[in-house]
C-alpha positions as CSV (number, residue, x, y, z in Angstrom):
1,X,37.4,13.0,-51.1
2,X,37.4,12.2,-47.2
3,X,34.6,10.4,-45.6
4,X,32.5,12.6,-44.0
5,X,31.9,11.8,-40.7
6,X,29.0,13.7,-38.1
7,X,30.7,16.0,-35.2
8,X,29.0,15.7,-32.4
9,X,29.3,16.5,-29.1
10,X,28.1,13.5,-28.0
11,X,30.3,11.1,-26.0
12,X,32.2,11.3,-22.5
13,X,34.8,14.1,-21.4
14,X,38.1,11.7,-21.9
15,X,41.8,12.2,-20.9
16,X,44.6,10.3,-21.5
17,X,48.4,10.3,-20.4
18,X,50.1,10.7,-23.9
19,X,53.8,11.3,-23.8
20,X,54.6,13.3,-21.0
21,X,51.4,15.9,-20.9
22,X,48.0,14.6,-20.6
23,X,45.4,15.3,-23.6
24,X,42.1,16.3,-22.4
25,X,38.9,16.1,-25.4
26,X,35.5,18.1,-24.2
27,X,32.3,17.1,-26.1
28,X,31.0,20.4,-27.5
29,X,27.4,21.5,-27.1
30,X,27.7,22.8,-31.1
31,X,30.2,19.6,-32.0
32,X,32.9,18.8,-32.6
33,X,35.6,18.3,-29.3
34,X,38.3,21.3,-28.0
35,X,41.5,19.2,-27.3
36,X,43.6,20.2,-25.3
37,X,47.5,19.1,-24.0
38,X,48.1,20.1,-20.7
39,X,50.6,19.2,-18.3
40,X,50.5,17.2,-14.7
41,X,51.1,20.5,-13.1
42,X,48.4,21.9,-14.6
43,X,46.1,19.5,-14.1
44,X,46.7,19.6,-10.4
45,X,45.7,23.5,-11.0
46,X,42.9,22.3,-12.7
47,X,41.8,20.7,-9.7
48,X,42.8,22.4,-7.3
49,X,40.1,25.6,-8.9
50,X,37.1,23.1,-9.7
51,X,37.2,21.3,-6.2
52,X,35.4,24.5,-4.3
53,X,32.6,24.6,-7.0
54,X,32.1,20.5,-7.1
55,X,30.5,18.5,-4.4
């Protein structure tokens, strides 16, 4: 039987060049993190929508 470990949301939004995408890991108000791989391309996407909405 596996270790049970507690999921929570708690810790900092990380991303990390793995390969040739980058994998991004979002804490989770209910726990628990949503991974996700996205490429640079993407990410540049990603940026280029939040920057209006972020001062």
């Amino acid at each position: 039987m596996a270790a049970m470990k507690p999921r929570t949301g708690e810790g900092p939004l990380e991303v990390a060049k793995e390969g040739r995408g980058l994998v991004m890991r979002v804490p989770l108000e209910g726990g628990g993190r949503l991974v996700v791989e996205i490429s640079q391309q993407e990410a540049d996407e990603l940026y280029a929508a939040l920057a209006p909405v972020v001062s």
